[in-house]
C-alpha angles and dihedrals in degrees: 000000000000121000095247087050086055097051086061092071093055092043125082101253128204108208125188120250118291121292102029128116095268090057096041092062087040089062097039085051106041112284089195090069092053123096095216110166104169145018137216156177115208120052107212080057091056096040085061096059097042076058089058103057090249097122148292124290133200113232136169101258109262101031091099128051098249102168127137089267093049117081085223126094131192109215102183115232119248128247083032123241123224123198127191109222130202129212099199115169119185113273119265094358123153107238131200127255105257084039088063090040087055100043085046084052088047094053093055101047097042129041111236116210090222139037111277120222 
């Protein structure tokens, strides 16, 4: 295990609720090891208080402004975890018209395994 991965064992660490990516990788790596100290579910909320001093928190890369002008860092986990993610909208239902402009800009940035209504 990497020397940055180690100090987060020793950090308080704000994870996001159960059954998110974060929490997955915790339980296949020990939770019991882990400081968390919090949980939460939205992550500028949790990047504030990162900002703060208060801990560490674990966060899909890209979610947070970490630029050099900005007093957060990403440091990437290894191994690296990997998550499949889902878009689902309700059947038949009429939807507005910046809900079908995002779920158009969805289709052409991702491949969907499936034709899309």
């Amino acid at each position: 295990m990497s020397e940055i991965c180690t100090c987060f064992f020793l950090l308080p660490l704000l994870s996001v609720s159960y059954g998110s990516v974060s929490s997955m990788y915790l339980y296949q790596k020990n939770l019991h090891k882990f400081n968390i100290q919090a949980a939460y579910n939205l992550i500028y909320n949790a990047s504030l208080l990162v900002e703060q001093g208060v801990g560490s928190a674990l966060a899909i890369s890209g979610l947070v402004s970490t630029s050099e002008h900005d007093p957060l860092a990403f440091i990437p986990l290894d191994p690296q975890v990997r998550m499949q993610t889902s878009f689902v909208w309700k059947k038949n239902h009429l939807l507005s018209r910046a809900a079908e402009v995002f779920l158009d800009e969805l289709k052409e940035v991702f491949t969907l395994p499936f034709p899309c209504p």
